[in-house]
N, C-alpha and C positions, 0 to 999 in steps of 0.2 A: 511249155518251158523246156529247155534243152539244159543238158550238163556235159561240157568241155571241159577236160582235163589241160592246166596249163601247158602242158609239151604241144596236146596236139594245136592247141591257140595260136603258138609261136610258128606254129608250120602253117598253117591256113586265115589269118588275122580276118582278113579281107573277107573269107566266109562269115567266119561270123560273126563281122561287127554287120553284115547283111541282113544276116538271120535276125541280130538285137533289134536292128531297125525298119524290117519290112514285115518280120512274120512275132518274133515273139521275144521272151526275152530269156539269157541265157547264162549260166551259172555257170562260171569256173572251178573248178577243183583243183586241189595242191594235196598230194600221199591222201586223195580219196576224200577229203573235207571240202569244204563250199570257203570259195576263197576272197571270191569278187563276184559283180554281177554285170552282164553290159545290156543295156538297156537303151530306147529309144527317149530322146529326146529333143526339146524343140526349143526356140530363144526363149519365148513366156516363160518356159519351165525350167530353163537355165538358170535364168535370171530368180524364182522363185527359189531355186533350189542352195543356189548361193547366197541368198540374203539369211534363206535359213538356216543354213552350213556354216555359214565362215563370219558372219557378219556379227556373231553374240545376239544375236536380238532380244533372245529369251535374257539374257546377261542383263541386258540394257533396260529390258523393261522392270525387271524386276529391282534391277537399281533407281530408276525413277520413282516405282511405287515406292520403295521404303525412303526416298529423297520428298516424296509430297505427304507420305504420313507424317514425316518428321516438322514438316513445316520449312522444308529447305528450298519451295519451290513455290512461283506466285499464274495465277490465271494469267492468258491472255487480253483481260483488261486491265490489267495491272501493269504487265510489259510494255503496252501502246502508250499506257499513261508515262510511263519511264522513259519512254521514246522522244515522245513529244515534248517532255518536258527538258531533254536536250537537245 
């Protein structure tokens, strides 16, 4: 792990978004605190990482669960039947 102070970041970027992605992963600092981190990644992990990030999932699930304790919510044989019957 490497630690880059934001000044020298903005002067050499190119270095070490190199370093995040071939050799390890690298910590920036702002007045000597850990600021950001750049690190390597790939589409799977994009894609992973924004469903968990941005997407509420954790939000979403936990509103379903308290939506089927409640009784607000029916199986999937129940929806086919509701289908079919339109």
């Amino acid at each position: 792990m490497q630690f880059v102070n934001i000044r020298e970041l903005s002067r050499a970027t190119s270095k070490y978004v190199k370093i995040a992605n071939e050799e390890d992963e690298v910590i920036v600092t702002r007045n000597g605190h850990p600021y950001a981190l750049l690190q390597k990644i790939d589409g799977d992990e994009l894609e992973d990482f924004i469903i968990a990030k941005h997407l509420n999932l954790n939000n979403d699930y936990e509103t379903a669960q308290g939506e089927h304790q409640n009784g607000k919510t029916i199986n999937a044989r129940e929806l086919l039947n509701q289908i079919e019957k339109e």
